[in-house]
C-alpha positions as CSV (number, residue, x, y, z in Angstrom):
1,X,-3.2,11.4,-10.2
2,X,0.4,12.4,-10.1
3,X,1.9,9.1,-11.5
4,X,0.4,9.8,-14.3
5,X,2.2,13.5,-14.9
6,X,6.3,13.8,-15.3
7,X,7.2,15.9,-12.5
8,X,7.8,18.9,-14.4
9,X,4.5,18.5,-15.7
10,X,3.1,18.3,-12.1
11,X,5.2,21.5,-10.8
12,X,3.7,23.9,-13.9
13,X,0.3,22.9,-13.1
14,X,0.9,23.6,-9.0
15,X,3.0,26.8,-10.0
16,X,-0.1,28.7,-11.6
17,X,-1.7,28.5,-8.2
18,X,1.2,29.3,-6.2
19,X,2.3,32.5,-8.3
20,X,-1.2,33.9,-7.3
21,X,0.4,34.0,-3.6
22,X,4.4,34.8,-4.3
23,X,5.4,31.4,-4.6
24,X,3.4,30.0,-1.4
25,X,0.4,27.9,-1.2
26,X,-2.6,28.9,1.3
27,X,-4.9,25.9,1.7
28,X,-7.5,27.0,-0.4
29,X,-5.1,27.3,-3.6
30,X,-3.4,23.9,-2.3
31,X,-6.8,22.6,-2.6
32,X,-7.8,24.1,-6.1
33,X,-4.0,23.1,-7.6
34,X,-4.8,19.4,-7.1
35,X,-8.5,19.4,-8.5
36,X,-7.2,21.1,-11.4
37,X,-4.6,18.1,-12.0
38,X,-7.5,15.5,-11.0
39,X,-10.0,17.3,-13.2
40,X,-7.3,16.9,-16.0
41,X,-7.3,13.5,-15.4
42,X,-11.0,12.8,-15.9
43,X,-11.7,13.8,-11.9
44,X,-13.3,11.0,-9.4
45,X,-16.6,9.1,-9.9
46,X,-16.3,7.3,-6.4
47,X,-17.1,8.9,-3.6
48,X,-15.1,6.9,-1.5
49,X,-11.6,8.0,-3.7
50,X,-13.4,11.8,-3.2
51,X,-13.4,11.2,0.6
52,X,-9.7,9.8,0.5
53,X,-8.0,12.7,-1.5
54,X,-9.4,15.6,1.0
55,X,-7.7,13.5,3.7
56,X,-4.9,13.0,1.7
57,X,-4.8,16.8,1.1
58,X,-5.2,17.7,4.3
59,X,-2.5,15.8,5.6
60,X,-0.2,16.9,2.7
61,X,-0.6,20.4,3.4
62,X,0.1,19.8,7.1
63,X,3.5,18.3,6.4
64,X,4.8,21.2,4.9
65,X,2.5,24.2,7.2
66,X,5.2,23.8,9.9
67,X,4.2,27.1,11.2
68,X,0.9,26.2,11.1
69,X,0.5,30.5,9.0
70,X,-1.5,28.5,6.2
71,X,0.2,28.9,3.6
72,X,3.4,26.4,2.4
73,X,6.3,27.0,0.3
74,X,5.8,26.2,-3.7
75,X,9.5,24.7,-3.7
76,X,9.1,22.6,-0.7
77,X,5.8,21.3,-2.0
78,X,6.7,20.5,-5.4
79,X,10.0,18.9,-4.0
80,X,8.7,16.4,-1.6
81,X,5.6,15.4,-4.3
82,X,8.2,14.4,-6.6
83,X,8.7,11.1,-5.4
84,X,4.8,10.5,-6.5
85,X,5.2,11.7,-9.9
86,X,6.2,9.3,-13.2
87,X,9.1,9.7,-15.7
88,X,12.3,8.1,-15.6
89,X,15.1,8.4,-14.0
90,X,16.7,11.5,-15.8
91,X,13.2,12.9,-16.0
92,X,13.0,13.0,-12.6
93,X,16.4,13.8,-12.0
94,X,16.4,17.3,-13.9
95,X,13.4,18.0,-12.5
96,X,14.6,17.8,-9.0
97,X,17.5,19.6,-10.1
98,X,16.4,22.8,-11.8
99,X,14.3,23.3,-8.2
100,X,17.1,23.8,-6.2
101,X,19.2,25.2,-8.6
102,X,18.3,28.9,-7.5
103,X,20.7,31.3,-8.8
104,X,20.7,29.2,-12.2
105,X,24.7,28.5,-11.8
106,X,24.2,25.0,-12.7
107,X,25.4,23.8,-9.0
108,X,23.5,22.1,-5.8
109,X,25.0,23.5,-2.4
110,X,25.1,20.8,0.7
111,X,22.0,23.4,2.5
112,X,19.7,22.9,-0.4
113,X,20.4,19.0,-0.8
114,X,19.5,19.2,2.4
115,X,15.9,21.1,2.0
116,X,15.2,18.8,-0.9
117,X,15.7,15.6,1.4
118,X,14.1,17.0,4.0
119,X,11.1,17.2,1.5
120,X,10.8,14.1,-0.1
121,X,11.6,12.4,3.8
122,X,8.5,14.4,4.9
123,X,6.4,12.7,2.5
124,X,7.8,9.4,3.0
125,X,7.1,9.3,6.7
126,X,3.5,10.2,6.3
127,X,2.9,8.0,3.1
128,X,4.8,5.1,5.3
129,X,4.7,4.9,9.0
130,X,7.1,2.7,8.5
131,X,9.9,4.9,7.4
132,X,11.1,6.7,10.7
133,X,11.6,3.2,11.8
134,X,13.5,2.1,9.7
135,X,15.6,5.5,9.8
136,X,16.4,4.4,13.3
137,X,14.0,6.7,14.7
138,X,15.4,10.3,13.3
139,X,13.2,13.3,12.5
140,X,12.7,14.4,8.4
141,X,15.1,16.8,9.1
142,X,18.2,15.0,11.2
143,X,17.7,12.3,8.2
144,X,18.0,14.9,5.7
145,X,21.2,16.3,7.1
146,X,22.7,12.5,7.2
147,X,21.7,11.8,4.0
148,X,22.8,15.0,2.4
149,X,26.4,14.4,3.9
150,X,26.0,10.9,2.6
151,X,25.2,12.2,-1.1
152,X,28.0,14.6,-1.3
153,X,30.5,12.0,-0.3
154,X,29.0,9.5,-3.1
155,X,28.8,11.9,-6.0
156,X,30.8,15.2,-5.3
157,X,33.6,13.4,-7.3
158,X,36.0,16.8,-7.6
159,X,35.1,17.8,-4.3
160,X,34.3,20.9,-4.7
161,X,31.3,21.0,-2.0
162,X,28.8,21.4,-4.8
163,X,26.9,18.7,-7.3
164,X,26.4,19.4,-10.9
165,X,23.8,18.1,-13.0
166,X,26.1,15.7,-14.2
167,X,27.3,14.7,-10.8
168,X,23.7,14.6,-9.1
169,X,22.1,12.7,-12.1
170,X,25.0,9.6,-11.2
171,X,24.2,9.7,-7.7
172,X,20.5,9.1,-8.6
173,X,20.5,6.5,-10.8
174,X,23.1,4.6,-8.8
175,X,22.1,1.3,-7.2
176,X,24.8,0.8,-4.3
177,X,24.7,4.4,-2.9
178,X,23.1,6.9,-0.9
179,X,20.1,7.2,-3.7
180,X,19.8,3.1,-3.3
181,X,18.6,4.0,0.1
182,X,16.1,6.7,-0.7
183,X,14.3,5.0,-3.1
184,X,14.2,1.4,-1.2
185,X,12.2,3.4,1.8
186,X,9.7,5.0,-0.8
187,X,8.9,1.2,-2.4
188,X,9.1,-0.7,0.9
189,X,6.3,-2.6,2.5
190,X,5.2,-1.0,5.7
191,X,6.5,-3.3,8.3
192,X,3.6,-2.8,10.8
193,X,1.8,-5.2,8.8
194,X,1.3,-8.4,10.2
195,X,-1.9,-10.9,10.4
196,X,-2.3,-10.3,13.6
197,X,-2.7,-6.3,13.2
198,X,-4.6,-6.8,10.2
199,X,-7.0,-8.8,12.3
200,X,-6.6,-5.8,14.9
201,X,-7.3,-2.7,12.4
202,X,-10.4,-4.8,10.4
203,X,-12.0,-6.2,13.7
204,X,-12.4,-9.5,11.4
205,X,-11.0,-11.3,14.1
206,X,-13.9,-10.7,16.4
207,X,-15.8,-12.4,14.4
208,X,-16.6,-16.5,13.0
209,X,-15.9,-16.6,9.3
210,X,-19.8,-17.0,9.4
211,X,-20.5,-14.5,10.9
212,X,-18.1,-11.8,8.8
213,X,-19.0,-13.5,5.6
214,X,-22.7,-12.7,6.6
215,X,-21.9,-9.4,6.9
216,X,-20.0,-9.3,4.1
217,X,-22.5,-10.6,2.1
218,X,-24.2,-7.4,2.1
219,X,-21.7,-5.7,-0.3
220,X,-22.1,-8.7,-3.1
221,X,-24.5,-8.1,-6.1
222,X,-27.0,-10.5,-7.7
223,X,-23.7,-12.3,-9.5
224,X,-21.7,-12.2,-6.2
225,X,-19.5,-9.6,-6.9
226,X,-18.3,-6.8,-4.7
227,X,-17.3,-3.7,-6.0
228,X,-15.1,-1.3,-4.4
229,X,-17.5,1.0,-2.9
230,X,-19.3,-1.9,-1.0
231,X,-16.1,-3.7,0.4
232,X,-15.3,0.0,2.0
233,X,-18.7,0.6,3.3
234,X,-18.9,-3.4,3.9
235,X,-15.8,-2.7,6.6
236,X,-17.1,0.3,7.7
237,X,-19.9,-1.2,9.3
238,X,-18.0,-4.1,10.9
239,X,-15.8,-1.7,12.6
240,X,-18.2,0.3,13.3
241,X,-20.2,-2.5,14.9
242,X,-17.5,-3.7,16.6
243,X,-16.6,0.0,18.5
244,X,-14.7,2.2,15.9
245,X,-11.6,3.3,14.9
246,X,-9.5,4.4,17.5
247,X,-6.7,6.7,16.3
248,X,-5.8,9.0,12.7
249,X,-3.1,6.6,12.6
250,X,-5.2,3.6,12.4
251,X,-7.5,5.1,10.2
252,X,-4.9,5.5,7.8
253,X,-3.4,2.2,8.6
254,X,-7.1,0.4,7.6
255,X,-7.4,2.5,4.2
256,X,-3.8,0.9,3.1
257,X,-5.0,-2.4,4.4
258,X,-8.0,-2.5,3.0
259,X,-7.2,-0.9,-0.7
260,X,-4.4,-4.1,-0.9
261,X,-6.6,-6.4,0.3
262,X,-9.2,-5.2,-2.6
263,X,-6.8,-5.8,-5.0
264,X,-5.3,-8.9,-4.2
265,X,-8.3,-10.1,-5.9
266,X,-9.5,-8.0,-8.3
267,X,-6.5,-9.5,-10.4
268,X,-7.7,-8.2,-13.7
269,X,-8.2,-4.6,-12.7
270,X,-11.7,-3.7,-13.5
271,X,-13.2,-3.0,-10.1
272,X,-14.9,-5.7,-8.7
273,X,-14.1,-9.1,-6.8
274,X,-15.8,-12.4,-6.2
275,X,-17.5,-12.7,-2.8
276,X,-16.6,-16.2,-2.6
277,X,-12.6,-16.3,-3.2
278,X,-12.5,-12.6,-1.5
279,X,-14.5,-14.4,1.7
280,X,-12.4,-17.7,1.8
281,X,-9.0,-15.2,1.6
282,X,-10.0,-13.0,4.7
283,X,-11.3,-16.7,6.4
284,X,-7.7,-16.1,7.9
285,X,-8.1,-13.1,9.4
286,X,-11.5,-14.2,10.9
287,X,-12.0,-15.4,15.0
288,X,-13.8,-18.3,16.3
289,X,-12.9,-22.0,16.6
290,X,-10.7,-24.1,14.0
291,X,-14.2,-26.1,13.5
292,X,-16.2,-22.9,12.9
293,X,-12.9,-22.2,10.4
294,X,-13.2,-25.6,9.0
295,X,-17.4,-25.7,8.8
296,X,-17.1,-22.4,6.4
297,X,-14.1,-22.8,4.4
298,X,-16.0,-26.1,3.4
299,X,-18.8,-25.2,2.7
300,X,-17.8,-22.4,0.5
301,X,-16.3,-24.7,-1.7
302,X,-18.5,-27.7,-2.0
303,X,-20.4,-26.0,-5.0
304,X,-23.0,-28.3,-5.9
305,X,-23.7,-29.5,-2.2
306,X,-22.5,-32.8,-2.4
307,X,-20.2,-33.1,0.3
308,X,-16.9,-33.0,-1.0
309,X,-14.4,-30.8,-2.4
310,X,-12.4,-31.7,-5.8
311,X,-8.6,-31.2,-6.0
312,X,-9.5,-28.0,-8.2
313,X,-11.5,-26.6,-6.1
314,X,-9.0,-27.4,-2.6
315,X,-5.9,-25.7,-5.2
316,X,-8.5,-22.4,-5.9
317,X,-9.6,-22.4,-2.2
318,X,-5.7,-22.1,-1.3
319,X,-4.6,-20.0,-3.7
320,X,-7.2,-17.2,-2.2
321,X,-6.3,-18.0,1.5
322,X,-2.3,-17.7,0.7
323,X,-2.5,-14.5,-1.4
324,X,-3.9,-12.8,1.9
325,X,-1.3,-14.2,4.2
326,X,1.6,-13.2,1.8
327,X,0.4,-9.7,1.3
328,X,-0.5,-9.3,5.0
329,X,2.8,-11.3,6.2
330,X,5.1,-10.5,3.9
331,X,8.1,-13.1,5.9
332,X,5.3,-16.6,4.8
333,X,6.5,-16.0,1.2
334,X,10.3,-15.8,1.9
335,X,10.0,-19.1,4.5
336,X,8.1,-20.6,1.3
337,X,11.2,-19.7,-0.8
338,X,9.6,-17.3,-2.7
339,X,6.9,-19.1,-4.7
340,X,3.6,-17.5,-6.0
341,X,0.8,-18.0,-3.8
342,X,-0.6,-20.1,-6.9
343,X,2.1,-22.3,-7.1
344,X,2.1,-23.2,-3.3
345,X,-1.7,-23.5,-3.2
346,X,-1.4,-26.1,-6.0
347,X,1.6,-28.5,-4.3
348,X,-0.1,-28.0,-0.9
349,X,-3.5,-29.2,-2.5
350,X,-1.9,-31.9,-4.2
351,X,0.3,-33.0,-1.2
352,X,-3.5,-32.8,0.7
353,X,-4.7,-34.7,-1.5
354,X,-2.2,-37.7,-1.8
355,X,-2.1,-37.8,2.4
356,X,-5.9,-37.3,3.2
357,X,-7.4,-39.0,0.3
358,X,-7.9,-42.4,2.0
359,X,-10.1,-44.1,-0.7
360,X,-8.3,-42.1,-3.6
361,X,-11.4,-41.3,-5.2
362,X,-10.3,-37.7,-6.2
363,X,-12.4,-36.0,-3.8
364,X,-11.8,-35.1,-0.4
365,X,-15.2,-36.0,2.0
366,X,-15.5,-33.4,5.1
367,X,-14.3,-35.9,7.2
368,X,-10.8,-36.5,5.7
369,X,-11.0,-32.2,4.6
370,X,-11.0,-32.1,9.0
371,X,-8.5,-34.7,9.3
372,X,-6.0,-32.2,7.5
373,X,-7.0,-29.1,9.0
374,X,-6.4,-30.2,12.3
375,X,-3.2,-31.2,11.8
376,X,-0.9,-29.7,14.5
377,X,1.5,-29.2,11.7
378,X,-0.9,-27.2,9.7
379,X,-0.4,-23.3,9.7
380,X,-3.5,-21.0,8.7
């Protein structure tokens, strides 16, 4: 729930726990800081979110127990959460400012731009696997010291070694500078995600569409909607069928994966998705033989059981199927030259339409609905 408090708002709330312990943080108070702020928020009804934030805690206060004592630094804490918190720019800014700003002379030294990287960076590369990657493969810390070096060369304009409010406020609203940086790692797409380690991490592709969208079934209420809950515990018993998770790291890696792949279509935000354009989206993702593909994706889509599919219903069919593949390969939407999923589903459909439609009767029979999908040129 931090996005929804400025970050000065989120540091008083963490400070009342931490001056109980001179400015630290043992794991209990860690603990009880954070239901307080959820609690304020209206707390969590769903388990599953419950389950999530003790692992999320858990690993939080890890990052910063380097010592493994038990008990973390309120300024470290409340430095490296910033980069979770809302506000604008200068919000955020003086927030980050006053932090480090210990003896009150208005100034930032090079040592504590350096803590205060080193903060945020430990955040980022446990939010986003991604991010020591991308850093080349340096520790929090080296990065820190980089970047810090970096900052003071782009916005200590007097050079006189030390930023001023003024000064460090510039450098973080830049766009071409050392702060451009910063922030493009925090909003980045992981780049372990792929199809193929989706596949991996959700064991779909062990299994026919058929048989995952039997299992999946299971989750769907009497209307054929899933609701968040189910699609989790839905998952859960795939993998769990299918011999577990095998590291933390993939654990985390599925609860990413799955949370985006929820919302690609809940697209009006109120919790739940329909089994039938969530199943023929993770189709992709799914094992077995193109003609096992083929069998399901038409069947799902021949509503009234008549043996062909309509141009609206081919369009709707690949609009769910390319919404998965751009979230889950983010490189198909730039070699599609940056088109919505909707508008590629609909020129694909159409283009289906005027090359398989032999006798142009508006409908495509499962005959000609093969002919296309086995096209060599045809890319699940």
């Amino acid at each position: 729930r931090l996005d929804r408090y400025t970050p000065k708002q989120a540091f008083e709330m963490l400070a009342l726990e931490a001056d109980r312990n001179d400015g630290c943080f043992d794991k209990i108070g860690f603990f009880r800081a954070f239901k307080s702020i959820v609690k304020a928020q209206g707390g969590l009804n769903d388990k599953d979110e419950q389950d999530r934030l003790i692992v999320v805690l858990h690993r939080l206060f890890r990052i910063f127990d380097q010592d493994g004592n038990g008990f973390v630094d309120f300024e470290e804490v409340a430095s490296g959460l910033s980069v979770l918190c809302s506000g604008d720019k200068e919000t955020k800014a003086q927030a980050a400012f006053d932090l480090y700003d210990y003896d009150g002379d208005g100034f930032i030294s090079l040592s504590e731009m350096e803590r205060y990287l080193r903060s945020i960076f430990l955040i980022m590369y446990e939010a986003q696997p991604n991010t020591r990657a991308r850093a080349g493969g340096v520790s929090p810390e080296e990065l820190a010291e980089i970047t810090a070096e970096q900052v003071f060369v782009d916005a200590d304009l007097n050079g006189d070694g030390k930023l001023s409010l003024e000064e460090f406020s510039k450098w973080y609203s830049k766009d071409n500078s050392s702060a451009a940086a910063v922030k493009g790692m925090a909003q980045s797409v992981p780049d372990w995600i792929s199809l193929d380690e989706v596949r991996r991490l959700t064991k779909l592709g062990k299994y026919t569409p058929q048989e995952a969208f039997d299992r999946l079934a299971r989750a769907a209420n009497a209307e054929s909607y899933v609701n968040k809950r189910s699609f989790f515990v839905a998952f859960n018993d795939i993998i769990e069928e299918s011999g577990g998770i095998e590291s933390e790291e993939d654990q985390d890696k599925l609860v990413l994966v799955l949370n985006r792949l929820f919302d690609l279509f809940d697209v009006d935000n109120n919790g739940v998705v329909d089994f039938q354009e969530m199943a023929s989206g993770l189709s992709v993702l799914c094992g077995g033989s193109r003609d096992d593909k083929l069998a399901n994706a038409f069947a799902l889509y021949d509503y009234d059981g008549d043996g062909f599919i309509s141009l609206d219903e081919m369009t709707h069919y690949l609009s769910c199927v390319f919404k998965v593949m751009f979230q889950m390969q983010p490189s198909t939407q730039q070699k599609m030259g940056g088109v919505s999923a909707e508008e590629l589903a609909l020129a694909t459909a159409q283009q289906v339409f005027v090359d398989y439609d032999l006798n142009q009767d508006g409908k495509l029979s499962f005959d000609e609905f093969k002919e296309w999908y086995t096209q060599e040129n045809t890319q699940e």
